[in-house]
Chimera marker file (.cmm) of the C-alpha trace (Angstrom):
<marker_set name="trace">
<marker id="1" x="-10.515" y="23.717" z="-6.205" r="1" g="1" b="0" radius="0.5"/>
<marker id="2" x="-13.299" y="21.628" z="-4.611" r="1" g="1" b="0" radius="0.5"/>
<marker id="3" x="-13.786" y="19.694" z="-0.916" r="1" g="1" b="0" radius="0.5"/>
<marker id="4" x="-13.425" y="16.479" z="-1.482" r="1" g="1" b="0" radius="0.5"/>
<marker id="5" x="-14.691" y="14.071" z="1.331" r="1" g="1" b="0" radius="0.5"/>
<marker id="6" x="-12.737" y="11.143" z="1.973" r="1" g="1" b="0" radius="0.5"/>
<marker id="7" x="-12.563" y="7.956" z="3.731" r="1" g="1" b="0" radius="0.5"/>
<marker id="8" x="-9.160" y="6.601" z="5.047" r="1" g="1" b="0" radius="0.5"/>
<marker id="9" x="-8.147" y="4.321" z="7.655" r="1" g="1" b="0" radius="0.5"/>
<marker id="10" x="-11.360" y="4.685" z="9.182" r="1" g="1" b="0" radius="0.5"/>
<marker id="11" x="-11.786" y="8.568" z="9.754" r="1" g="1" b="0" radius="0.5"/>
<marker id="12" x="-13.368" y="10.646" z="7.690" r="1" g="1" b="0" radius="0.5"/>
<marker id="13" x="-11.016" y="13.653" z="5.791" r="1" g="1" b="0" radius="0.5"/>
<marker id="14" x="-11.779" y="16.804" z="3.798" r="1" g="1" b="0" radius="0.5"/>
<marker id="15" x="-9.051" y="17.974" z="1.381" r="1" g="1" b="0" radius="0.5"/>
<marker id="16" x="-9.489" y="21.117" z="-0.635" r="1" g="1" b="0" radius="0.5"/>
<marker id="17" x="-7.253" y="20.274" z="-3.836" r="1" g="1" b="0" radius="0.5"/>
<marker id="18" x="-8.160" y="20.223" z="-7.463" r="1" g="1" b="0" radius="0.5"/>
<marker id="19" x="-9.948" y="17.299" z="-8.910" r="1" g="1" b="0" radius="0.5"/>
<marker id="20" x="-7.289" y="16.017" z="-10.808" r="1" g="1" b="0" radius="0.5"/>
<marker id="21" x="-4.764" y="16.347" z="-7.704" r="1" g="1" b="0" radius="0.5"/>
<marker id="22" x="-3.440" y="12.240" z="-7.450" r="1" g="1" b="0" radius="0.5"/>
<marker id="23" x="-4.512" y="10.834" z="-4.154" r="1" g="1" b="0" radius="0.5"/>
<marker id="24" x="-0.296" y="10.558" z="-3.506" r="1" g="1" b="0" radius="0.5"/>
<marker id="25" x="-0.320" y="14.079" z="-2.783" r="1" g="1" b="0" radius="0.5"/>
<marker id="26" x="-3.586" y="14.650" z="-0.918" r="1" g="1" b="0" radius="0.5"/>
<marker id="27" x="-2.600" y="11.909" z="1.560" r="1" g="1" b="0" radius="0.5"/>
<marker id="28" x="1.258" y="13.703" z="1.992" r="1" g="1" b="0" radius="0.5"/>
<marker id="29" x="0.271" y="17.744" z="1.421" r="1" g="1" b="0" radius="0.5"/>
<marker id="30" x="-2.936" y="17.778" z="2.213" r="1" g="1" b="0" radius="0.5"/>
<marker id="31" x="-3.568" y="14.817" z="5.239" r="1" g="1" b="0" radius="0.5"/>
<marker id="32" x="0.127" y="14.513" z="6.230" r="1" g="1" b="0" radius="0.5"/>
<marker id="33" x="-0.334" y="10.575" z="5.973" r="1" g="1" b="0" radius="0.5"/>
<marker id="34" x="3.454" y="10.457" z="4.845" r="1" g="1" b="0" radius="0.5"/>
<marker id="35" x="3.680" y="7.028" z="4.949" r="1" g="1" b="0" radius="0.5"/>
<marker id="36" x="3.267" y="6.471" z="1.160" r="1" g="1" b="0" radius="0.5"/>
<marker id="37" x="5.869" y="7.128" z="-0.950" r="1" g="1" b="0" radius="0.5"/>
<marker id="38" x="6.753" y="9.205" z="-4.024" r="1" g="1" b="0" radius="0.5"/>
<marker id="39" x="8.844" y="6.411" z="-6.548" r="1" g="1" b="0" radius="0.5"/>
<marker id="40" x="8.363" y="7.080" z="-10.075" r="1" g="1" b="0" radius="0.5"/>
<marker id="41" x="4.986" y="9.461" z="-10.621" r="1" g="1" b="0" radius="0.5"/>
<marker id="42" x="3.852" y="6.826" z="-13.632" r="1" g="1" b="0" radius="0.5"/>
<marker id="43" x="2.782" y="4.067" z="-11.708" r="1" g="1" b="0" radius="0.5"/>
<marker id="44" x="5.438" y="1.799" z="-12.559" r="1" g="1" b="0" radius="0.5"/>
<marker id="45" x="7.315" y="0.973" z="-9.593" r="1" g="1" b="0" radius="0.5"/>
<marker id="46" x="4.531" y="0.549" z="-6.800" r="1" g="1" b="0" radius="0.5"/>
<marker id="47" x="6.032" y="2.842" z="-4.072" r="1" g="1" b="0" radius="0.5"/>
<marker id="48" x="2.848" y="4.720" z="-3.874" r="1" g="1" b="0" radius="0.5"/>
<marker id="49" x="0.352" y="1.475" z="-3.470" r="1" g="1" b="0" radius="0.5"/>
<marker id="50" x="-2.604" y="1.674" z="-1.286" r="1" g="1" b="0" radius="0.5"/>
<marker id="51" x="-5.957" y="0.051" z="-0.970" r="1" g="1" b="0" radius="0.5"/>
<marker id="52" x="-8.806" y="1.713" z="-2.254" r="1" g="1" b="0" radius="0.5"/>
<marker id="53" x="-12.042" y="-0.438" z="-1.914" r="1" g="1" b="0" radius="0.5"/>
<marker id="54" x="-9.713" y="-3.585" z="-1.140" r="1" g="1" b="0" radius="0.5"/>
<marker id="55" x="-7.365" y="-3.122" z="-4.322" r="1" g="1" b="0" radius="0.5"/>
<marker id="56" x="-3.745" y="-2.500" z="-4.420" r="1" g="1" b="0" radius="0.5"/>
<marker id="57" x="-3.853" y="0.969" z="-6.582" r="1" g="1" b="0" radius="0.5"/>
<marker id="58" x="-1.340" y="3.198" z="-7.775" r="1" g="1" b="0" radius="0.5"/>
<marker id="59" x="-1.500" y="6.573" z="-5.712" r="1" g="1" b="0" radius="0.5"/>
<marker id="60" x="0.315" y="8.835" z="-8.100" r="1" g="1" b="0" radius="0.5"/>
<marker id="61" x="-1.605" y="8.666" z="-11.298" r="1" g="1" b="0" radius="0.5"/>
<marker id="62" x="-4.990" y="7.861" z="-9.133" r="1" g="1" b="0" radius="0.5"/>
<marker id="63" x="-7.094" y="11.082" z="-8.853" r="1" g="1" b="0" radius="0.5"/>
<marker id="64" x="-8.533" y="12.276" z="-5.962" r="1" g="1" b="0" radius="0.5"/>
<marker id="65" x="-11.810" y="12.975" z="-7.816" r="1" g="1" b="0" radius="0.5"/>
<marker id="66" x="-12.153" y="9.178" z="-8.652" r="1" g="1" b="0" radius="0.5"/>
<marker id="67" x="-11.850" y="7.698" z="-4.779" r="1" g="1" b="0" radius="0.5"/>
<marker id="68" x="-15.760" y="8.424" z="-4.292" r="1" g="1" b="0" radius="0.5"/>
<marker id="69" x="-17.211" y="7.082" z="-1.664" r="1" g="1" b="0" radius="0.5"/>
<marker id="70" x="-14.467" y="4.336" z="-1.468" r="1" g="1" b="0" radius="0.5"/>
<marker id="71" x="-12.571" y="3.271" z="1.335" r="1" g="1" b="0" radius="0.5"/>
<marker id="72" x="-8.745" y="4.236" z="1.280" r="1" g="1" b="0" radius="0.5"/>
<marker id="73" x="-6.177" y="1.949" z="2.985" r="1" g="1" b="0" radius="0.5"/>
<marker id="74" x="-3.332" y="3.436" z="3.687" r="1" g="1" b="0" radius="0.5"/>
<marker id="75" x="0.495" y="1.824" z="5.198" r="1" g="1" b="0" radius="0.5"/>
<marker id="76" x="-0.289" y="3.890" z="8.232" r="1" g="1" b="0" radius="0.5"/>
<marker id="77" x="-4.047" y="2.270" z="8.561" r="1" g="1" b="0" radius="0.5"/>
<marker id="78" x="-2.979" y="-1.500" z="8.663" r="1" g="1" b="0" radius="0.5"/>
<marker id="79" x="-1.816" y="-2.058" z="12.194" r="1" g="1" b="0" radius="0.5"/>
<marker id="80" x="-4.816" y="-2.559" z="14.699" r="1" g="1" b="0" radius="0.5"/>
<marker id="81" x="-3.530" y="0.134" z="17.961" r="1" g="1" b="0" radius="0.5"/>
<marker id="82" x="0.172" y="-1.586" z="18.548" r="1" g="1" b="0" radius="0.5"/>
<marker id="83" x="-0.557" y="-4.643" z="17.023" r="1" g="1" b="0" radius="0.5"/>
<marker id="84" x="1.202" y="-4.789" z="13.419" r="1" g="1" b="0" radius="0.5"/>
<marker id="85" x="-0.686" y="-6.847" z="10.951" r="1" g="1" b="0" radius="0.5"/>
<marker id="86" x="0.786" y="-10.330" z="10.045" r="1" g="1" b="0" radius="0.5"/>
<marker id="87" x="2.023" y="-8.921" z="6.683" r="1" g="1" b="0" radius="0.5"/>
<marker id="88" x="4.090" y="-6.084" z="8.518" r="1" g="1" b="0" radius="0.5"/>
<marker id="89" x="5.117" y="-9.157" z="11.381" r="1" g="1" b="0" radius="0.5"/>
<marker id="90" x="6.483" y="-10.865" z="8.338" r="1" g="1" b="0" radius="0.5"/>
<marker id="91" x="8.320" y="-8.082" z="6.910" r="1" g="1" b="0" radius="0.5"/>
<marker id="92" x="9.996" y="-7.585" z="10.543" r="1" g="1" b="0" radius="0.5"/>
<marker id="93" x="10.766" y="-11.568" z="11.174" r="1" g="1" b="0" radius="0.5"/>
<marker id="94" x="12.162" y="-12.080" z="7.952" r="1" g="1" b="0" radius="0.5"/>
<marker id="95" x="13.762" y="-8.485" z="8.484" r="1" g="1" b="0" radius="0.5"/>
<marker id="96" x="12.778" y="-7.706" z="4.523" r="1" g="1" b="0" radius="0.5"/>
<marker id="97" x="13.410" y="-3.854" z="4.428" r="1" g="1" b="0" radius="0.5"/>
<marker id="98" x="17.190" y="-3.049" z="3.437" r="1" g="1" b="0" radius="0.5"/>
<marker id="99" x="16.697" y="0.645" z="2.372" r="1" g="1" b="0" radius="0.5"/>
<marker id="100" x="12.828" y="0.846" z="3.379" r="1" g="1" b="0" radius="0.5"/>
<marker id="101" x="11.736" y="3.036" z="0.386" r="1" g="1" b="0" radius="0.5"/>
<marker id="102" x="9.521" y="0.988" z="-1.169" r="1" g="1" b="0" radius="0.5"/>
<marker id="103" x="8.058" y="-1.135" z="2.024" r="1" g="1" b="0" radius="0.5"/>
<marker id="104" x="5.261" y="1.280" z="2.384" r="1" g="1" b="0" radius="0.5"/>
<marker id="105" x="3.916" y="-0.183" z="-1.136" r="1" g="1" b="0" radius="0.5"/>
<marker id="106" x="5.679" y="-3.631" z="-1.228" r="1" g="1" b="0" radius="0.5"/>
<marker id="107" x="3.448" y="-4.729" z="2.212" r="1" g="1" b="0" radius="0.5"/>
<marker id="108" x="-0.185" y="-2.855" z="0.615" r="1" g="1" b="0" radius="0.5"/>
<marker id="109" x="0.824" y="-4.953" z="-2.693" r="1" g="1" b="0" radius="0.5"/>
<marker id="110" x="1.288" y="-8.038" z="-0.806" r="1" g="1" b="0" radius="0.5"/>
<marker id="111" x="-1.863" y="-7.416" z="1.716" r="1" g="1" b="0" radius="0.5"/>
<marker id="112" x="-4.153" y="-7.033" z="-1.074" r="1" g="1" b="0" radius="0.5"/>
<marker id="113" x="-2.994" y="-10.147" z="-2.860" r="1" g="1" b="0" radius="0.5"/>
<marker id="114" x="-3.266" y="-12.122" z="0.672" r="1" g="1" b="0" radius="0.5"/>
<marker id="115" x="-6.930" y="-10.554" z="1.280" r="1" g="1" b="0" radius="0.5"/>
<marker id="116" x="-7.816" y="-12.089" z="-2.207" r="1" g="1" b="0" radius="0.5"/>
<marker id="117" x="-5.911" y="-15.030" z="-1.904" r="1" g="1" b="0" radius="0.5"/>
<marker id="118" x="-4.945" y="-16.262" z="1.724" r="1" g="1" b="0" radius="0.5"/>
<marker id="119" x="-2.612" y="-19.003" z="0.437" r="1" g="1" b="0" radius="0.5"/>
<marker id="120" x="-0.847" y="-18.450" z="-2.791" r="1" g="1" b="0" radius="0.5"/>
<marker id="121" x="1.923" y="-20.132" z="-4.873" r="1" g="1" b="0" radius="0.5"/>
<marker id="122" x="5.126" y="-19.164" z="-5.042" r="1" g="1" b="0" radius="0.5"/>
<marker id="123" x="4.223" y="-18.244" z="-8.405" r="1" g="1" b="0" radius="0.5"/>
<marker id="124" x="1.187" y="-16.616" z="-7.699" r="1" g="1" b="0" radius="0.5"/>
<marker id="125" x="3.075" y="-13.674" z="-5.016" r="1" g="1" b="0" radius="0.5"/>
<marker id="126" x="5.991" y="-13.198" z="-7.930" r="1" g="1" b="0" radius="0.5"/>
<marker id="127" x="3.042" y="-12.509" z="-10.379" r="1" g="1" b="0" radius="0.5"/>
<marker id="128" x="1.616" y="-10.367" z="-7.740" r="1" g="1" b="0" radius="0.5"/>
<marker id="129" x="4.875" y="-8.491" z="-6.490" r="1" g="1" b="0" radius="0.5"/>
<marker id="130" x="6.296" y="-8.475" z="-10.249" r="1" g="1" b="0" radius="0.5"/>
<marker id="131" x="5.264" y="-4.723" z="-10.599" r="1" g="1" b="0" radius="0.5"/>
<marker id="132" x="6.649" y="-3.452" z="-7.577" r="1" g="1" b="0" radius="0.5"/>
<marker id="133" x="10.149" y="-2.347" z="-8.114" r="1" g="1" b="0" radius="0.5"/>
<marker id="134" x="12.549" y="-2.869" z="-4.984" r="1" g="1" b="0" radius="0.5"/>
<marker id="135" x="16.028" y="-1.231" z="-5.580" r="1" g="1" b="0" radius="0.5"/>
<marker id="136" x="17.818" y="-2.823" z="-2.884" r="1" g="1" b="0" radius="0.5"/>
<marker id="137" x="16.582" y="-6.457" z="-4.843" r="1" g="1" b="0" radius="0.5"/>
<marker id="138" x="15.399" y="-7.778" z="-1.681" r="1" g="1" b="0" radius="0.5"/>
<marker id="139" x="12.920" y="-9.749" z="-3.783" r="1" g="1" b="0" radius="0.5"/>
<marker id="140" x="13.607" y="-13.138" z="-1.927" r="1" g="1" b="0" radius="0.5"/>
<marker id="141" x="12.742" y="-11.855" z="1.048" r="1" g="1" b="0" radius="0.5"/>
<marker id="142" x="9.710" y="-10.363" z="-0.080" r="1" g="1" b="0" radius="0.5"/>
<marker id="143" x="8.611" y="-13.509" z="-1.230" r="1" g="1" b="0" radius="0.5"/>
<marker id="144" x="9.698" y="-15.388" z="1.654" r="1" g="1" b="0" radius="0.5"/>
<marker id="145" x="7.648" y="-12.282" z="3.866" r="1" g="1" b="0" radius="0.5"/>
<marker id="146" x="4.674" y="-13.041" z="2.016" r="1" g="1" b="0" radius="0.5"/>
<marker id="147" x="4.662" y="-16.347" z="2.676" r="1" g="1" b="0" radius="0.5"/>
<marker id="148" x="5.200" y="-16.569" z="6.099" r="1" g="1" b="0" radius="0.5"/>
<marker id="149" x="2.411" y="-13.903" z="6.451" r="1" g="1" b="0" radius="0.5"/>
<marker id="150" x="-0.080" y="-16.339" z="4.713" r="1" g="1" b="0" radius="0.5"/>
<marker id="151" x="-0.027" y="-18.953" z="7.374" r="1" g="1" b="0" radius="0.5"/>
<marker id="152" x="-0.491" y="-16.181" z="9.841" r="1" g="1" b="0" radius="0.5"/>
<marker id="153" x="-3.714" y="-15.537" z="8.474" r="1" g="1" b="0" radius="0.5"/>
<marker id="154" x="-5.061" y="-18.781" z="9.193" r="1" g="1" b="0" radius="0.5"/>
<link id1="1" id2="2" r="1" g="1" b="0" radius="0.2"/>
<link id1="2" id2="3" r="1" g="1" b="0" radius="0.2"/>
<link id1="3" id2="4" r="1" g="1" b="0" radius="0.2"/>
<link id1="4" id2="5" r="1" g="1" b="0" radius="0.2"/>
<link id1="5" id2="6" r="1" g="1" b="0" radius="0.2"/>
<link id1="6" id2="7" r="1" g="1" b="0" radius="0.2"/>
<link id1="7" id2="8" r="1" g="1" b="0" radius="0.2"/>
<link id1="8" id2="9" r="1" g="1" b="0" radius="0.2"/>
<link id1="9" id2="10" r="1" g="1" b="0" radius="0.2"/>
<link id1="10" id2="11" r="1" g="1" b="0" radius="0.2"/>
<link id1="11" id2="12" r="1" g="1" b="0" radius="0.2"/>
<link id1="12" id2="13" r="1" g="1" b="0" radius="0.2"/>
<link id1="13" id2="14" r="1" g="1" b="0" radius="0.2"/>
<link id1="14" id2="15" r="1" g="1" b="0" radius="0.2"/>
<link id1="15" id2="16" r="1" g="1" b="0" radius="0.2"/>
<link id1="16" id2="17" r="1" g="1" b="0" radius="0.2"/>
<link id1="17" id2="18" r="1" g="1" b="0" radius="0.2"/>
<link id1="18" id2="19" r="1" g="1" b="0" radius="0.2"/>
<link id1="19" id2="20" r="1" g="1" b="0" radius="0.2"/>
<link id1="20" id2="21" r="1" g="1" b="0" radius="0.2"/>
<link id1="21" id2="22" r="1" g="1" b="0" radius="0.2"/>
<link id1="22" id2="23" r="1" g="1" b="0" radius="0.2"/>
<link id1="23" id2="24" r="1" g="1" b="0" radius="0.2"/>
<link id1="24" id2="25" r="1" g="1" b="0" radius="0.2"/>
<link id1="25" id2="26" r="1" g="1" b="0" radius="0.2"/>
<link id1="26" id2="27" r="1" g="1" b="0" radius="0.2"/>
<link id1="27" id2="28" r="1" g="1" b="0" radius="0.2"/>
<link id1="28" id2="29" r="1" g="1" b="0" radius="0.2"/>
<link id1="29" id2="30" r="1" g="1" b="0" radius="0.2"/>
<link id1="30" id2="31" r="1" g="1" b="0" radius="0.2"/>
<link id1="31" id2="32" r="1" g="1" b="0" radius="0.2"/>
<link id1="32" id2="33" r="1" g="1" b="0" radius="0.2"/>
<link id1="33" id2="34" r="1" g="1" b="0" radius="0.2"/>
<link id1="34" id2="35" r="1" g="1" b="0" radius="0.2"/>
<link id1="35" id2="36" r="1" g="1" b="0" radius="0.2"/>
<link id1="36" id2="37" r="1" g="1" b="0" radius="0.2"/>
<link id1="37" id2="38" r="1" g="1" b="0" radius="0.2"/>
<link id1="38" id2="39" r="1" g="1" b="0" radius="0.2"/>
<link id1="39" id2="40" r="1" g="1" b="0" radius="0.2"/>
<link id1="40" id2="41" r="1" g="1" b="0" radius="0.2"/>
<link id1="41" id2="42" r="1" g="1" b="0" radius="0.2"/>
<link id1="42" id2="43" r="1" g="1" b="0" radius="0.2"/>
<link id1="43" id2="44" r="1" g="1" b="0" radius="0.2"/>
<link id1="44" id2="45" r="1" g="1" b="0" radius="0.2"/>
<link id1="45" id2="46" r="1" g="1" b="0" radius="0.2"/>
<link id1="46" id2="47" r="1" g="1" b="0" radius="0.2"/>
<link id1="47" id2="48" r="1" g="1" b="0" radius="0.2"/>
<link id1="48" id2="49" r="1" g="1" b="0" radius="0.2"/>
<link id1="49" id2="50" r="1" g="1" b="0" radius="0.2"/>
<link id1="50" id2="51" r="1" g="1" b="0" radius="0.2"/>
<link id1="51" id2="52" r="1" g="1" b="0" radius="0.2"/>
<link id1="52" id2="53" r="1" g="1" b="0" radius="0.2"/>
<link id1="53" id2="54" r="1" g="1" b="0" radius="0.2"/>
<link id1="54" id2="55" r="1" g="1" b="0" radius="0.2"/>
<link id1="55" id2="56" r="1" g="1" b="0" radius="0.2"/>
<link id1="56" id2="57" r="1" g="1" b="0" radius="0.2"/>
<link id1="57" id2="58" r="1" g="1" b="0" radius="0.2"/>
<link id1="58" id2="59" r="1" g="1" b="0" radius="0.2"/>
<link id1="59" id2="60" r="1" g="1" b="0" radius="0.2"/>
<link id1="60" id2="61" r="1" g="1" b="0" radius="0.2"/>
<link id1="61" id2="62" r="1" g="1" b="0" radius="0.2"/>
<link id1="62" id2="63" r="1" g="1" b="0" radius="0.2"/>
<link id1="63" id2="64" r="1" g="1" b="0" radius="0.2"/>
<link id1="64" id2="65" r="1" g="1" b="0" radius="0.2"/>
<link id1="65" id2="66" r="1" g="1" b="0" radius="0.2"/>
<link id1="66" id2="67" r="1" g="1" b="0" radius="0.2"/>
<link id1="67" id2="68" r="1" g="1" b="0" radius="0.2"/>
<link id1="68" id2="69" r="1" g="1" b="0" radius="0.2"/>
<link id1="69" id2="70" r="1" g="1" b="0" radius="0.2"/>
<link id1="70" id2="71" r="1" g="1" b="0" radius="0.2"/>
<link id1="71" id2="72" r="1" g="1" b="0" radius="0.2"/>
<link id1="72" id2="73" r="1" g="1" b="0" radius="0.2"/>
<link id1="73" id2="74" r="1" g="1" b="0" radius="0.2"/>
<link id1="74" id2="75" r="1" g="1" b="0" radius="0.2"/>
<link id1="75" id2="76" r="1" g="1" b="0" radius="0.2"/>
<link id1="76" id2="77" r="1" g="1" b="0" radius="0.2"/>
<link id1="77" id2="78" r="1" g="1" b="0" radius="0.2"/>
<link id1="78" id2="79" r="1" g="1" b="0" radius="0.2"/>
<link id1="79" id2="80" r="1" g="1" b="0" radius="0.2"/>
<link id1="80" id2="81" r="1" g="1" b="0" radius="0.2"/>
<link id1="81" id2="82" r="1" g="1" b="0" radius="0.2"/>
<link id1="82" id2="83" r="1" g="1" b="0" radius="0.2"/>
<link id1="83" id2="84" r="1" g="1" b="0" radius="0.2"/>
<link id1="84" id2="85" r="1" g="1" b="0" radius="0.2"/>
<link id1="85" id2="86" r="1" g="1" b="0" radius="0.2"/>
<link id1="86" id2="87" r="1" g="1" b="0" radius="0.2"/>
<link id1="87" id2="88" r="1" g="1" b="0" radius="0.2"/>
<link id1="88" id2="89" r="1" g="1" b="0" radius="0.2"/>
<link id1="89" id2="90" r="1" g="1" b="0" radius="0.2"/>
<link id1="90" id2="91" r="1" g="1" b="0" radius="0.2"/>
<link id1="91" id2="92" r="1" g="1" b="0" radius="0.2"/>
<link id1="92" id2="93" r="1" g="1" b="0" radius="0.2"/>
<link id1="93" id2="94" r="1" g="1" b="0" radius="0.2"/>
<link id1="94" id2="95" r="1" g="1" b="0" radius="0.2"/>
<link id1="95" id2="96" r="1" g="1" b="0" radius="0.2"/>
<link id1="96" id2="97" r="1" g="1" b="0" radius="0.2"/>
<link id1="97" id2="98" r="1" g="1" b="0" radius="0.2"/>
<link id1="98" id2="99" r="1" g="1" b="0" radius="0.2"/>
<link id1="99" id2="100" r="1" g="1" b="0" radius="0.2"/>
<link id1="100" id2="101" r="1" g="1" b="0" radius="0.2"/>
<link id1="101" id2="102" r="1" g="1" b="0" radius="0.2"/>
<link id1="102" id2="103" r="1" g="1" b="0" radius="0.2"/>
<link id1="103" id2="104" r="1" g="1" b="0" radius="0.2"/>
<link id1="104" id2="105" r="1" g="1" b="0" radius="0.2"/>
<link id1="105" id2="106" r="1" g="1" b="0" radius="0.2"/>
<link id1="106" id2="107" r="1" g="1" b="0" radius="0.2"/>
<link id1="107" id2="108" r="1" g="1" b="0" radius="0.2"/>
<link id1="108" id2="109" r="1" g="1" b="0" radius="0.2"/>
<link id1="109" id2="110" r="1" g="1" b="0" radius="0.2"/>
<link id1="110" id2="111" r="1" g="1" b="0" radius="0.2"/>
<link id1="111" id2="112" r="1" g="1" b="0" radius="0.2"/>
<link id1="112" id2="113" r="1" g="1" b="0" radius="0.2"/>
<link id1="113" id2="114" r="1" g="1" b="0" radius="0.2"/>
<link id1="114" id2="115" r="1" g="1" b="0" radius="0.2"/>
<link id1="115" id2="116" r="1" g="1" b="0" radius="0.2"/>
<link id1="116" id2="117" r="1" g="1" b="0" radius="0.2"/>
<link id1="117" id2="118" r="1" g="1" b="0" radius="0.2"/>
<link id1="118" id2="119" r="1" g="1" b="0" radius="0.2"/>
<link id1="119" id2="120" r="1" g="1" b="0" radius="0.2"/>
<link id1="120" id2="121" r="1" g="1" b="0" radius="0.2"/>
<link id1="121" id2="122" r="1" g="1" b="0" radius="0.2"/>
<link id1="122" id2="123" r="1" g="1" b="0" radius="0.2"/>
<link id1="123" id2="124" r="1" g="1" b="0" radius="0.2"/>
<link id1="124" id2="125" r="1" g="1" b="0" radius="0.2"/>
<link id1="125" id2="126" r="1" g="1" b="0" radius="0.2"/>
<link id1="126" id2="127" r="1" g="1" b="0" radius="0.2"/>
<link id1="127" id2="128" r="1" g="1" b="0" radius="0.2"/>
<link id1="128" id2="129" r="1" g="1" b="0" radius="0.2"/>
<link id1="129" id2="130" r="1" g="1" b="0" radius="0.2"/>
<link id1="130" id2="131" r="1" g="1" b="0" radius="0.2"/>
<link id1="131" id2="132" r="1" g="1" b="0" radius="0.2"/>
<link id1="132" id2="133" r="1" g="1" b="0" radius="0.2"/>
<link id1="133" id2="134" r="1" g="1" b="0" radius="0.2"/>
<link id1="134" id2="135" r="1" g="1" b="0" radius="0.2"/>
<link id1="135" id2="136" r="1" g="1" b="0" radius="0.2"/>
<link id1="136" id2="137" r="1" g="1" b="0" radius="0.2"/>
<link id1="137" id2="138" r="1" g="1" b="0" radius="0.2"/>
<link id1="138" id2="139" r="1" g="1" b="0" radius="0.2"/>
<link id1="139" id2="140" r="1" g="1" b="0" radius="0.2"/>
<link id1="140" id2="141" r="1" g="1" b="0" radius="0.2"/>
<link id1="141" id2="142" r="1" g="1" b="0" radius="0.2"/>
<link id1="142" id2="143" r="1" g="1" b="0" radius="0.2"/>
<link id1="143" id2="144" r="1" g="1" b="0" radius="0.2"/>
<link id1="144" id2="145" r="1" g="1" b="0" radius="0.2"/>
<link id1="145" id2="146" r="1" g="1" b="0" radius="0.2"/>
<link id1="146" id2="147" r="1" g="1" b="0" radius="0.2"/>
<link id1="147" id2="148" r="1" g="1" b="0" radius="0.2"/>
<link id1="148" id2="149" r="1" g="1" b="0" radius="0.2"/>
<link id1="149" id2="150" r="1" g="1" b="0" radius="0.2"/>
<link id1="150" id2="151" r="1" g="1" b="0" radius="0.2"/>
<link id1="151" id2="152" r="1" g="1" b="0" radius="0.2"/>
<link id1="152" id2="153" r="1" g="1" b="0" radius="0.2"/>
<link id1="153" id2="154" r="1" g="1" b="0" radius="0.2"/>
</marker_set>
């Protein structure tokens, strides 16, 4: 075991887990930020995505020991007080969420692609959803979500 110091949404944690612990399960066990989600455990389907430094990374295969000094983003760490971000406004107007399972990780996925590029293609947010796996195949929406969300940022 070993205290590892972390940064997420803003505060500072400690978590006393093993080094190889993924980051999934030191946010849930050990912080109780439950708003990431358990999908698949091999970092195929996305449920698990947060930002760490900016990038849309896969929670359950990510080590705790390799978050550093970086900056974790969490679902929970998007919305400013009671103001929702203008990906999570999008998800809500274009009422995306049929299930909600994989949200969590569909709206960090799409966040991260909108922080890198404020105004993509069609092409460019299937390319950039493509490995996030929604069950309920709500993938039109998604897209549509994204979308609307990028001229919200301007």
């Amino acid at each position: 075991m070993a205290i590892f110091k972390l940064q997420i949404n803003g505060r500072s944690y400690e978590a006393d887990v093993e080094p190889d612990t993924p980051l999934l399960w030191v946010l849930r066990d050990s912080l109780g930020l439950v708003g990431t989600k358990y999908g698949c455990g091999i970092a195929q389907c996305g449920a698990c995505t947060v930002h760490v430094n900016g990038n849309a990374m896969r929670s359950c295969v990510y080590p705790v020991s390799a978050v550093g000094n970086a900056a974790v983003t969490t679902i929970e760490g998007l919305a400013k007080g009671d103001e929702l971000h203008p990906v999570q406004q999008a998800w809500d107007e274009v009422d995306v969420a049929q299930c909600g399972y994989c949200q969590a990780g569909q709206i960090m996925s799409a966040t991260a692609l909108l922080n890198k590029n404020p105004n993509p293609s069609a092409e460019e947010i299937d390319n950039a959803m493509n490995g996030n796996i929604c069950r309920c195949g709500t993938y039109h929406r998604i897209r549509e979500a994204v979308a609307l969300a990028s001229t919200k940022l301007k």
